[in-house]
Each structure stands twice: as structure tokens, then as C-alpha cells.
C-alpha positions as CSV (number, residue, x, y, z in Angstrom):
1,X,-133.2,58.7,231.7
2,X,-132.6,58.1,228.3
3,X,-134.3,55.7,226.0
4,X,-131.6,54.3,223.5
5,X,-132.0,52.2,219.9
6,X,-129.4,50.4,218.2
7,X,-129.8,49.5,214.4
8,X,-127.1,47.9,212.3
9,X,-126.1,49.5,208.8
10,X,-124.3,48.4,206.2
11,X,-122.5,51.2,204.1
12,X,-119.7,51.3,201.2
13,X,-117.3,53.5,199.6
14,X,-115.0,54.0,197.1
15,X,-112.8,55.9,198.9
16,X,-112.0,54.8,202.5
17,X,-113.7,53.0,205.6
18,X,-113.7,56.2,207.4
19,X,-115.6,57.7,204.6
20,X,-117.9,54.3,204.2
21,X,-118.5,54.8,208.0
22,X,-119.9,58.6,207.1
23,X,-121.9,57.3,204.5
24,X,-123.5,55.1,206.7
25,X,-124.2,57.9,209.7
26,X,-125.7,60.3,206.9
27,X,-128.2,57.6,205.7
28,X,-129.2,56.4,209.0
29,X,-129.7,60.1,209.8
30,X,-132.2,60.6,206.9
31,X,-134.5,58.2,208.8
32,X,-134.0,58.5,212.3
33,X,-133.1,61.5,214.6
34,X,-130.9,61.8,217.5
35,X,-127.6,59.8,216.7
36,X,-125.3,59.6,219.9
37,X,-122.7,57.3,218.3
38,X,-121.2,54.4,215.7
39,X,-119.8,51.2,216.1
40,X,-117.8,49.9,213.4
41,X,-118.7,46.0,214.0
42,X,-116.6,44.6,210.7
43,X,-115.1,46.2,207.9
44,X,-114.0,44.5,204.4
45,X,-113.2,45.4,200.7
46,X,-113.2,44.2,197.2
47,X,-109.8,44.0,195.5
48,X,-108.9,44.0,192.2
49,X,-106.1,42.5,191.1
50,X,-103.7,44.4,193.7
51,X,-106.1,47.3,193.8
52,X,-109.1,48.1,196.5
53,X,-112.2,49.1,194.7
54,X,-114.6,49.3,197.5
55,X,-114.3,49.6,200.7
56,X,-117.6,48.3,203.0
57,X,-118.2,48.2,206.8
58,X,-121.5,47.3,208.6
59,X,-121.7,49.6,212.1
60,X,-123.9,49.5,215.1
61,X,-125.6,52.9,215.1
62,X,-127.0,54.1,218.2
63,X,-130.1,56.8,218.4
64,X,-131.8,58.5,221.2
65,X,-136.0,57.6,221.0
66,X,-138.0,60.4,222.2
């Protein structure tokens, strides 16, 4: 049996969600070991004018505790 931890993370980029998402796996996986899988719980961005200048999500990151 498994022992399982979920922390939430909040992550930007200026690129894309799918790259905010990364961003947010490799900081969470400077801290803590063992990541099975993300969530992505909400994702936004700031505009400018008619352009997106940051793209942010907060996930749901799940570990493995051993």
C-alpha cells in the first residue's frame, strides 16, 4: 500500500498553460520526491490589450511519501 500527498501549486508562464503546468511539476519536484501525477484545478491569464502575456494555472500535485 501506498501512502499518497497532495499539495496545491501555483505556477505561471509566458508561454503556454501546458508549459506553466511543467513549470509547476519541476518546482514541486525540487522539494519533494516521488511525483505520480498533476491536476490542473484552474487555469487563467493576463491580457494585454488583445494580447496574453501570462499564462497561470494552480494544480493539484500528487507525491508518493515513503
Amino acid at each position: 500500500m501506498a501512502v499518497l500527498k497532495v499539495i496545491e501549486v501555483l505556477a505561471n508562464s509566458n508561454k503556454s498553460w501546458e508549459d506553466a503546468t511543467q513549470n509547476a511539476v519541476k518546482q514541486a519536484a525540487k522539494s519533494v520526491k516521488h511525483v505520480r501525477s498533476v491536476y490542473v484545478k484552474e487555469m487563467s491569464a493576463n491580457v494585454d490589450g488583445e494580447d496574453i502575456t501570462e499564462y497561470r494555472v494552480n494544480v493539484k500535485i500528487t507525491f508518493e511519501v515513503k
